[in-house]
C-alpha positions in Angstrom: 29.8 0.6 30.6 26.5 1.4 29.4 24.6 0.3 27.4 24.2 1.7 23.7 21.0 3.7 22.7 18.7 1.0 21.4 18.3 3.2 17.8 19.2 0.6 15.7 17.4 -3.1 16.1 19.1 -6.1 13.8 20.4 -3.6 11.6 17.4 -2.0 10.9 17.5 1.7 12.0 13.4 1.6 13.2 13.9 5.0 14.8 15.4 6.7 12.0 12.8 5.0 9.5 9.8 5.9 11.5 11.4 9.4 11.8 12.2 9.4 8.0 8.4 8.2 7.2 7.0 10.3 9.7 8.5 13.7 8.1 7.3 12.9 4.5 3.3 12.5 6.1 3.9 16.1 8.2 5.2 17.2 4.4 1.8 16.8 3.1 -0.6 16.7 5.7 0.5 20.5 6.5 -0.1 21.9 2.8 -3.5 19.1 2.7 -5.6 21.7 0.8 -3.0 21.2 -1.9 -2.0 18.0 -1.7 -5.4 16.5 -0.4 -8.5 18.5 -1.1 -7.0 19.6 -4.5 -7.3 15.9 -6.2 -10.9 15.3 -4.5 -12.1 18.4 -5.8 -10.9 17.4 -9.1 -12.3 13.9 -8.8 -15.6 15.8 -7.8 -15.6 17.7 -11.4 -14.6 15.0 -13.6 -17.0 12.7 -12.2 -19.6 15.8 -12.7 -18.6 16.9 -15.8 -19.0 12.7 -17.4 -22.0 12.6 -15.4 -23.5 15.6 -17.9 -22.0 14.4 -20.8 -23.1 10.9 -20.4 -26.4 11.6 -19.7 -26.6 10.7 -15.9 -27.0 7.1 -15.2 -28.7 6.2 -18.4 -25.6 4.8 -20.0 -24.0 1.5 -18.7 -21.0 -0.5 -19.5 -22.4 -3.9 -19.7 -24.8 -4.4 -16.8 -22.9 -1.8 -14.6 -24.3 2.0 -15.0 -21.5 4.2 -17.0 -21.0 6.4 -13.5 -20.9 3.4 -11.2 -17.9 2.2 -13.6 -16.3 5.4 -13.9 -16.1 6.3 -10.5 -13.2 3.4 -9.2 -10.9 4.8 -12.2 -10.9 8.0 -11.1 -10.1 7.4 -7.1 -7.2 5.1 -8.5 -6.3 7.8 -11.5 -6.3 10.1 -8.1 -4.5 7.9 -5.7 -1.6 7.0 -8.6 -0.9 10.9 -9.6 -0.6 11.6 -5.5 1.8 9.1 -4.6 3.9 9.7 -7.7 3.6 13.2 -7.0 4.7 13.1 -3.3 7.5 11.4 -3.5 9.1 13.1 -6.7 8.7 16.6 -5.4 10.0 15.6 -2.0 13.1 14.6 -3.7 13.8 17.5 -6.3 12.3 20.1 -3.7 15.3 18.7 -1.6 17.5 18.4 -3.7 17.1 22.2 -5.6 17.2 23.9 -1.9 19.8 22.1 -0.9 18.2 20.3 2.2 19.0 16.9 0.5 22.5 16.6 2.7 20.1 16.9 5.7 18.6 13.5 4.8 21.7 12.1 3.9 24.1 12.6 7.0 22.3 10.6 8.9 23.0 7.2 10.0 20.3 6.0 7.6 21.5 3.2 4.8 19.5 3.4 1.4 17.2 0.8 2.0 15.9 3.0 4.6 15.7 6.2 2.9 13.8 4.2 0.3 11.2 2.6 2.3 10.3 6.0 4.3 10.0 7.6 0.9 7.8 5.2 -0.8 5.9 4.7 2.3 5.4 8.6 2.4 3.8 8.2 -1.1 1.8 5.0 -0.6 0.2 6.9 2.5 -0.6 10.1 0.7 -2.3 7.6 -2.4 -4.1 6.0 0.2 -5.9 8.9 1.5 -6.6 10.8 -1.3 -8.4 7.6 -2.2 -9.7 7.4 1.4 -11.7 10.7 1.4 -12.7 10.4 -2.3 -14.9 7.7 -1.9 -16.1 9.4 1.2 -16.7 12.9 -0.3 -18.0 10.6 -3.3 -20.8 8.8 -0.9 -23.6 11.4 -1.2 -23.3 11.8 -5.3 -22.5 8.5 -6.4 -23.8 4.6 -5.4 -20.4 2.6 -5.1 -21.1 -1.0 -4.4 -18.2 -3.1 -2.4 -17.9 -6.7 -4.0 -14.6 -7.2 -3.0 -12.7 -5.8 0.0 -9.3 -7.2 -0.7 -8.9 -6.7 -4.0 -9.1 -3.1 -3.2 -7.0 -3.1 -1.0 -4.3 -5.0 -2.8 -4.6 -3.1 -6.0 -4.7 0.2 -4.2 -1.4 -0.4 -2.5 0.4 -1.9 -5.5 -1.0 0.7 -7.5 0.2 3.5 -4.8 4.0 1.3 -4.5 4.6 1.2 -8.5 3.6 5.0 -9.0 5.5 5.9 -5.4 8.7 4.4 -6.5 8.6 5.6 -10.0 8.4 9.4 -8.7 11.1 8.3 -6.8 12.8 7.2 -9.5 11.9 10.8 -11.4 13.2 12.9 -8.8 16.9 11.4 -8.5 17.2 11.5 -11.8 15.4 15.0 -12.4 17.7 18.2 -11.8 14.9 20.6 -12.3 11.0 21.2 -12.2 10.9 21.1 -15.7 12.5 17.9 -16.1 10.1 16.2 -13.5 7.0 17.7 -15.6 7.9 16.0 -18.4 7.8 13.0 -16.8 4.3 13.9 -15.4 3.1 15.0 -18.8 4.5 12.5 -21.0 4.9 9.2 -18.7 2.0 9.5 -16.0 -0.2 11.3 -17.7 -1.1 9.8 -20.9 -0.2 6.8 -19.0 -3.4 7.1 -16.4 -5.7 8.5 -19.1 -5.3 6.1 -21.6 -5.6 2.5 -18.8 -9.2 2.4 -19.0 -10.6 4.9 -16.3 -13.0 6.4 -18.9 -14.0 2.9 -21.3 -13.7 -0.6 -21.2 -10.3 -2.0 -22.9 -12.7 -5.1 -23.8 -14.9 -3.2 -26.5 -11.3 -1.6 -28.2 -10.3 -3.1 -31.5 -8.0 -5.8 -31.0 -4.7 -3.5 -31.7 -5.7 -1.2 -29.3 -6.7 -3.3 -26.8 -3.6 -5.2 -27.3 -1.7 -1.7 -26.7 -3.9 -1.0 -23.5 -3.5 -4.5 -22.1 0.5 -3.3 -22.4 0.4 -0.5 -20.2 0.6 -1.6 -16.5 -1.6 1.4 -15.4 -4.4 -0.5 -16.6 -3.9 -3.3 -14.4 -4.3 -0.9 -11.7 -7.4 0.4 -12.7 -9.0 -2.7 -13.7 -8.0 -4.7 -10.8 -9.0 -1.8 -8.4 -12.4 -1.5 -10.2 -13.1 -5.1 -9.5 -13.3 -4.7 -5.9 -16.4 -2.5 -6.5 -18.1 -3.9 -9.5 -16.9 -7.6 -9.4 -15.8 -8.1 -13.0 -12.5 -7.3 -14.7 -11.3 -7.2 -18.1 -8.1 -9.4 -17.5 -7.9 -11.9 -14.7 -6.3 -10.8 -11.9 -3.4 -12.8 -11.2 -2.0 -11.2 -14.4 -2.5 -8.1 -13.0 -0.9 -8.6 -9.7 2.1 -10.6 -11.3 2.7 -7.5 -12.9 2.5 -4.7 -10.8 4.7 -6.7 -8.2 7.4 -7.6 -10.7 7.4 -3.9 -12.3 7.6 -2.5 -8.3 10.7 -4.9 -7.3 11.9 -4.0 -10.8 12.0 -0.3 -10.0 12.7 -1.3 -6.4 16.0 -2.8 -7.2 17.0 -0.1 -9.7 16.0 2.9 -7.3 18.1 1.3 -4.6 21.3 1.1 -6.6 20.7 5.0 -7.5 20.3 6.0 -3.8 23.1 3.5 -3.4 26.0 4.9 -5.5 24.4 8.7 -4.9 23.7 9.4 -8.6 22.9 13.0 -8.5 21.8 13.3 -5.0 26.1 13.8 -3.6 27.8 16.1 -4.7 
């Protein structure tokens, strides 16, 4: 008798994951003028526009010029929008055409569907960040005080906003209802954690509101890696981007689990 096709390792399906993963990074990287280029260039013209209006580098927060502090917000700001938006248009595109019951049939549990979609997302967040601090070398000096923070911050920040668009397109059944969550969650969400000020020179009740919204943890903690100094220490900040990503973790698996409005 022969052997069985060695497809599915401790009860892992690695084939089918890698597969699964591998088909949401072709989804982007074919369209990357849209879905790469497109946030760098607007990167590019926010940075240029605040670079006008602030009067070049003449402006500082603190002892750190106002551009040099800007410029980590918006990679993030650009890295959170990407991964949310990957894998929440994967999901309703799917789901609208009908091609969801192509990733449903086969032999792949939830867990699995799960991971290659918020893998998908992390990987597009990471390299829209990637190439905007590349493109961003020649127009802007970006120290490098901290290489892990970085890194950690930019992956959490990519998981949270990955499985949240995940979240948005199960429970989406149109385009209209995924762009309110864009322009009334994400949105004002990433505009108002601190990419464009410091929370620490807010009055104390708005501070207190922006120390409450867990996109400024990103922000802040991502900034550090590049400036050395945050606004809130940053085992706060990691505490709660973890719990807030096993939190939506847990409650994105039991949707793809009981197939709330992705079987018919």
């Amino acid at each position: 008798m022969s052997a069985p096709a060695p497809r599915i390792i401790k009860g892992i399906n690695w084939i089918g994951l890698y597969t699964m993963t591998r088909k949401e990074v072709a989804r982007y990287s074919k369209v990357y003028l849209q879905t790469i280029v497109a946030p760098i260039v607007t990167t590019l013209l926010f940075y240029l526009v605040f670079s006008v209006a602030m009067g070049g580098q003449g402006r500082g927060i603190g002892d750190v010029p106002y551009m040099t502090f800007l410029l980590p917000g918006l990679v993030m700001m650009g890295m959170a929008q990407n991964a949310f938006a990957n894998t929440s248009s994967s999901i309703i595109i799917a789901k609208i055409q009908g091609s969801i019951v192509d990733v449903l049939m086969p032999p792949l549990s939830a867990g699995e569907l799960l991971t290659a979609y918020t893998l998908g997302g992390i990987l597009r967040g990471l390299s829209v960040g990637f190439f905007n601090v590349l493109v961003m070398i020649p127009f802007a000096h970006l120290p490098v005080a901290h290489v892990w923070a970085i890194v950690v911050y930019a992956v959490l920040g990519c998981t949270l906003l990955a499985l949240l668009g995940i979240l948005a397109g199960v429970w989406a059944e149109k385009f209209d209802h995924l762009a309110g969550v864009t322009n009334f969650i994400v949105m004002p969400l990433t505009m108002l954690s601190g990419t464009f000020y410091a929370a620490e020179h807010l009055s104390p009740p708005f501070a207190a509101l922006a120390h409450a919204n867990p996109f400024f943890y990103m922000i802040d903690g991502f900034r550090y890696g590049f400036i050395g100094h945050a606004d809130m220490p940053l085992h706060i900040g990691i505490a709660m981007l973890a719990t807030l990503s096993v939190g939506l973790w847990v409650a994105t698996l039991a949707m793809l689990k009981s197939g709330y409005k992705i079987r018919a």
